[in-house]
C-alpha positions in Angstrom: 11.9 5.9 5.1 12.1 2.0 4.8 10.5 0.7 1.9 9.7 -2.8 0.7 8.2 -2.9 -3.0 5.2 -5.4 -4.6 4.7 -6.6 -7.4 1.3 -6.5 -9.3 1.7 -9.5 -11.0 1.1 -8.2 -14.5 4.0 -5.6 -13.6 6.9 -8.1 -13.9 9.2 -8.6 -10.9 9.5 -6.9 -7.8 12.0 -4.8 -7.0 13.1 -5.2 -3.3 14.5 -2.8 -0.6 15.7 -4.1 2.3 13.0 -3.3 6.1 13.5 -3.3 9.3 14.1 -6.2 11.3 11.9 -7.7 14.0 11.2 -6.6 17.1 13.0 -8.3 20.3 10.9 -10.0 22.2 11.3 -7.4 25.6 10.8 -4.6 23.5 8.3 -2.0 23.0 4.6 -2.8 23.6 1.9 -3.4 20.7 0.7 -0.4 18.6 -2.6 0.6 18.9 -4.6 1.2 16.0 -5.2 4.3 17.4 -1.3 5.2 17.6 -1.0 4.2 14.0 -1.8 6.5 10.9 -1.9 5.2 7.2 -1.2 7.4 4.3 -1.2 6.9 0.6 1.4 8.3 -1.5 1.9 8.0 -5.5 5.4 8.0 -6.8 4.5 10.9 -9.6 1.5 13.2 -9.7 0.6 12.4 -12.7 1.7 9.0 -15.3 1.6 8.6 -18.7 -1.0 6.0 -20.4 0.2 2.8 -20.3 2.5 3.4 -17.3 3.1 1.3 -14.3 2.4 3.7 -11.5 3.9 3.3 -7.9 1.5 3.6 -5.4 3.0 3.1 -1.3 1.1 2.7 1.8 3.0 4.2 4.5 2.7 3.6 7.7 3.9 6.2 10.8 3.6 5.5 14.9 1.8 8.8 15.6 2.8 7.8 19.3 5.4 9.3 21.5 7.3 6.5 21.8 8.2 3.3 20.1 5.7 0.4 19.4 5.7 -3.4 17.5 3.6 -3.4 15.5 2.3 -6.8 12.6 2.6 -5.6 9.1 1.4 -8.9 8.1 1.0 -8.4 4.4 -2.2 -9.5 3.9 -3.6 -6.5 6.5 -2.1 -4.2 3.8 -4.1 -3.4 0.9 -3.9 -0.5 -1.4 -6.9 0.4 -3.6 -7.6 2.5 -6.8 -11.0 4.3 -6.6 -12.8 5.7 -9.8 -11.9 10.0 -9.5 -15.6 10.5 -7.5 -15.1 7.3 -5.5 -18.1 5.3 -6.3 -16.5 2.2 -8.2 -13.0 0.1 -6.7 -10.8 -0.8 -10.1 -8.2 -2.8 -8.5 -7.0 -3.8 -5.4 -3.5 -5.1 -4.3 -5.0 -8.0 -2.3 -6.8 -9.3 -5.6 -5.1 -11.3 -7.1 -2.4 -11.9 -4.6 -2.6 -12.0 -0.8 0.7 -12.5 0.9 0.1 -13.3 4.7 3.2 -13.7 6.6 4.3 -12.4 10.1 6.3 -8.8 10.0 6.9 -7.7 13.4 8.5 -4.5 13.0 9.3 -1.9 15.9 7.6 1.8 15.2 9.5 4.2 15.6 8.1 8.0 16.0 9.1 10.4 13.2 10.5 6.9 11.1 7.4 5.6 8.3 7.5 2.7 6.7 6.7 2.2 3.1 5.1 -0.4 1.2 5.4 0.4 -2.4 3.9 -1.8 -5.6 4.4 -0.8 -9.2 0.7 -1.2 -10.6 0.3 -2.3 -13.8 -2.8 -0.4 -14.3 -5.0 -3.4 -14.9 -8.1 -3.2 -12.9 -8.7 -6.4 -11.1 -11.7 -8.0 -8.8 -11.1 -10.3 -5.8 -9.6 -13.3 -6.7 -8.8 -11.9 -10.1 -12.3 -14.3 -11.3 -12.5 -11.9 -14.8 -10.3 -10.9 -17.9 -8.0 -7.6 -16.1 -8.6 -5.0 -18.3 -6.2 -1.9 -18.9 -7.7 1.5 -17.0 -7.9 4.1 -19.2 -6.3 7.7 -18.7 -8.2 9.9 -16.0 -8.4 10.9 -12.6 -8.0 8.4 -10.0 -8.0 8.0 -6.2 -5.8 5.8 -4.2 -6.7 4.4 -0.4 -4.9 2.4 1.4 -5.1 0.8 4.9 -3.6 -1.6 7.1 -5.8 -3.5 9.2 -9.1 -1.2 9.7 -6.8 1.7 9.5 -7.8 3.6 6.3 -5.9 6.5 4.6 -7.6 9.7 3.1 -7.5 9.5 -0.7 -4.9 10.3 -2.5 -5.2 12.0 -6.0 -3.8 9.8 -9.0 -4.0 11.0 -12.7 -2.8 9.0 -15.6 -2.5 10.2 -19.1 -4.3 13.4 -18.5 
């Protein structure tokens, strides 16, 4: 699985993996958002207090054959839900919102990863308020790309 890695900014720096690179320009046609599907992974089941968690959207062409497909990053977002899912603690897309143009080619059967080491400060849009630590507990973490949304994905930190 090719995997490029984000930073939460209170995490310290990035560590990056090399991705795939761009399409040609006579290759496969555009992916559908309906040939796409979006999961959410977290790199432990369960992190100590205080830990910087790694959460990834992955991305998989559910198609049967190859499609291009923007992974702009500013379509990519990866959220941490309270455990029942009523209140958003922090969002990747806060305080940072990288746009730039990632063609990539999709292939079946190949996901893509996006990973960032959270800091596990909760944040609002625009980081406007103080980021304060989340305390241990169960969590859920969504992610999407675009308006393709993942199912929740359990996250438990120093429980």
């Amino acid at each position: 699985m090719d995997e490029t890695v984000r930073q939460d900014p209170a995490a310290g720096p990035p560590v990056l993996v090399p991705s795939a690179g761009p399409a040609p320009a006579t290759g496969p046609p555009p992916c559908p958002d309906a040939q796409i599907k979006v999961t959410a992974e977290v790199g432990a089941p369960q992190y100590p207090e205080g830990a910087k968690p790694v959460l990834r959207l992955v991305v998989a062409n559910t198609g049967p054959t190859p499609c291009v497909r923007d992974l702009d990053g500013a379509d990519q977002e990866i959220v941490v839900w309270s455990g029942d899912g009523a209140k958003r603690l922090w969002s990747s897309n806060d305080c940072v919102n990288p746009s730039s143009s990632d063609l990539r080619t999709l292939v079946p059967g190949q996901p893509v990863a996006f990973a960032v080491n959270w800091s596990g400060l909760g944040s609002v849009p625009g980081c406007t308020t103080e980021r304060d630590r989340i305390g241990p507990g169960a969590y859920r973490v969504v992610t999407r790309l675009g308006p393709v949304i993942s199912a929740p994905t359990p996250l438990l930190i120093g429980t």
